[in-house]
C-alpha positions in Angstrom: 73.9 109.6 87.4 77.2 111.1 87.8 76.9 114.9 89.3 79.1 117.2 87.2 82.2 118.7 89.1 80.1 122.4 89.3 77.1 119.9 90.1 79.2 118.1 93.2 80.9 121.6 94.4 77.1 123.4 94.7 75.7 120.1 96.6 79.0 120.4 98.6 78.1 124.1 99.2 74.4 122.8 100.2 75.7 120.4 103.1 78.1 123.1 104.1 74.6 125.3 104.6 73.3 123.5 106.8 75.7 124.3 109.4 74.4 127.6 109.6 73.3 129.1 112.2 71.7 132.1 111.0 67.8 132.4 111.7 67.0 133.7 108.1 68.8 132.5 105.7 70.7 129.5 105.6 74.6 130.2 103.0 77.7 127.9 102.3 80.4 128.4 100.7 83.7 126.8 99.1 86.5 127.9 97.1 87.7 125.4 95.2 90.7 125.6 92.7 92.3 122.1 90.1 88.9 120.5 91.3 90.6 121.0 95.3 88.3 122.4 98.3 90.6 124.7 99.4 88.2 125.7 102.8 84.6 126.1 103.5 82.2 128.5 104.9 78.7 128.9 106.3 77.0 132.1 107.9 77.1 132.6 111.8 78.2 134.4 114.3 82.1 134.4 115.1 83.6 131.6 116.8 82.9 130.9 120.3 80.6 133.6 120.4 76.7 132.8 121.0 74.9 132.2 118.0 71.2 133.9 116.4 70.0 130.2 117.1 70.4 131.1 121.1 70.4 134.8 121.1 67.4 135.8 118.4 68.2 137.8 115.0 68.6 141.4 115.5 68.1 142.2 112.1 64.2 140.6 112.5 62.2 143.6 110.8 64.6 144.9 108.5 64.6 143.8 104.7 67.4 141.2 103.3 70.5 142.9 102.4 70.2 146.0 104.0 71.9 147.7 107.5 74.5 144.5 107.6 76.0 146.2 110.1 73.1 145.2 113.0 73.8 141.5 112.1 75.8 139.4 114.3 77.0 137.1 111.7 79.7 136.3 109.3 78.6 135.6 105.7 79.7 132.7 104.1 81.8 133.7 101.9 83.7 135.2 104.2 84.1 132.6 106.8 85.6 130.5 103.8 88.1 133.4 102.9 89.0 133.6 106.8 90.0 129.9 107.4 91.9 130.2 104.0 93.8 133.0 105.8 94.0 131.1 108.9 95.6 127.9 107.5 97.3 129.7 105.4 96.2 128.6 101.8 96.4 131.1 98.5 92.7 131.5 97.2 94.2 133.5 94.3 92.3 132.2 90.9 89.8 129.8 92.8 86.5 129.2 92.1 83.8 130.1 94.6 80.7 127.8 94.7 77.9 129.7 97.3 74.5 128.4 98.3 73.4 132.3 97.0 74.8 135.6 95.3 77.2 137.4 97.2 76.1 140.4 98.4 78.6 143.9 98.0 80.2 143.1 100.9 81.5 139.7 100.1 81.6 141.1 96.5 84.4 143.1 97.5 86.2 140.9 99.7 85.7 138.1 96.7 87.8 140.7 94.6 90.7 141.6 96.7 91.1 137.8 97.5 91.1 137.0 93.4 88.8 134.6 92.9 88.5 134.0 89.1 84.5 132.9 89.0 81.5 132.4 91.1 78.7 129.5 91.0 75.8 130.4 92.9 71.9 129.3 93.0 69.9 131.4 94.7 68.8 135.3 94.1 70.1 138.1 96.2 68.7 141.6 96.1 72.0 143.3 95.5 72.9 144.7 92.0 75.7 146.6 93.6 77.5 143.4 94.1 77.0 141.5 90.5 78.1 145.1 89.1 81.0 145.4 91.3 81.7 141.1 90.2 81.4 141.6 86.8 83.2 145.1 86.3 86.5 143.1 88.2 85.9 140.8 85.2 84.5 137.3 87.6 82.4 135.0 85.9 79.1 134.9 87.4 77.0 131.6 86.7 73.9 131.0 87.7 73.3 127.5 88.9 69.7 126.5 88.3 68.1 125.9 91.6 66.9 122.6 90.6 70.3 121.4 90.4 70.4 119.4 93.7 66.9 117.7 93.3 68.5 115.6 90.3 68.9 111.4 90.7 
């Protein structure tokens, strides 16, 4: 059966993943905008420096989403809004499509950038963010997780 367009941009978003190199949770990201991948992202560390894969996670004990800071990697979300910067493509009114919900961080970045909605599937233990997201007035849908395991 035909995917959906939101159904091919999350399974887009799922291959993107798995170039991640983080040790705890594996995120991709697109923006997208006229059914048009304007860039990509997955989490990691920054370029050419040594990933979690070689180096081991430094945020090991500590709970997901909190002290950020101690974590050598970029989110998703971000890596897409940084090669939009770097090849010089508006993301103004786009669509992102992430593997997860962004957490405050990305939230806010997600705002100054202007994306018009979000698409995620998975959970995220940050009511910060969807606050922040819907108080800018972005359209949060929640993608059923089950989306990618249909024929």
């Amino acid at each position: 059966m035909r995917p959906s367009w939101d159904e091919y941009f999350m399974k887009i978003a799922r291959l993107v993943s798995e170039r991640s190199t983080c040790l705890r949770r594996r995120v991709g990201a697109i923006l997208v905008k006229d059914r048009r991948i304007l860039a990509t992202g997955y989490n990691g560390a920054p370029k050419g420096l040594v990933h979690c894969l070689q180096r081991g996670c430094l945020r090991e004990t500590i709970p997901s989403g909190q002290r950020h800071e101690l974590c050598r990697g970029v989110h998703a979300e971000q890596n897409a809004i940084i090669q939009a910067a770097v090849a010089g493509v508006s993301i103004e009114g786009a669509t992102l499509y992430c593997t997860t919900q962004p957490c405050v961080l990305c939230a806010k970045m997600l705002i100054n950038a202007g994306i018009a909605k979000i698409y995620f599937a998975g959970s995220y233990p940050d009511g910060l963010a969807k606050e922040l997201l819907e108080e800018a007035g972005i359209e949060l849908v929640v993608m059923d997780p089950c989306w990618e395991e249909s024929p």
